[in-house]
N, C-alpha and C positions, 0 to 999 in steps of 0.2 A: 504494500500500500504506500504510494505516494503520500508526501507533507502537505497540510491543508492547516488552514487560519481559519479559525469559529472565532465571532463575537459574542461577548455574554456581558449583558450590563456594562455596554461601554468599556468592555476589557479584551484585548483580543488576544486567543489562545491559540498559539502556535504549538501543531502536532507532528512528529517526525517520530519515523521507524528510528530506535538506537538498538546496535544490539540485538538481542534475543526479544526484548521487548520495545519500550517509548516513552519519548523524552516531549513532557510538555513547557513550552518556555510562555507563562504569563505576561503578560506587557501591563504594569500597571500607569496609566495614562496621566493622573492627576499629582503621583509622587515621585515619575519617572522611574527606572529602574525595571526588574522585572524579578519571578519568581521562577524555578525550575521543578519539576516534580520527574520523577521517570523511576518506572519497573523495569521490571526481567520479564516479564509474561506476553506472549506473544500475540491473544487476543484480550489484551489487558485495559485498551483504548476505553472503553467503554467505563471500566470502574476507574481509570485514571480523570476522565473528561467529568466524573461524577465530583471526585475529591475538588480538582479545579474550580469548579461551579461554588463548592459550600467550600473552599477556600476563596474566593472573592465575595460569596453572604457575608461569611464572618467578616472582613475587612471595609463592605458597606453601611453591612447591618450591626457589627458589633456580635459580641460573644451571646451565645441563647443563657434566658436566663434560671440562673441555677438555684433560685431560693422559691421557696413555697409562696402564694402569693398570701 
């Protein structure tokens, strides 16, 4: 599988085969700089593209909250 760029929430996430598995590189747009995630697994894209996603919730939305209301 060829490298392909999704946007999610104004962030765009760059996918490339690495390896046995895949290397996501994050672009975060508003603080510059970028994040990296990558496995070993070979149809792994799917639970990578997932981490990706509720790793850029967290960094919009902030951590879920942990106390009873």
């Amino acid at each position: 599988m060829a490298a392909r760029t999704t946007i999610y929430r104004g962030h765009r996430i760059h996918s490339a085969p690495h390896g046995p598995g895949w290397r996501l590189r994050i672009v975060l747009p508003r603080r510059g700089g970028n994040t990296v995630l990558r496995n070993r697994v070979p149809r792994g894209l799917p639970e990578l593209l997932a981490e990706a996603r509720l790793h850029i919730d967290r960094l919009l939305d902030g951590a879920a909250w942990q106390h009873a209301p």
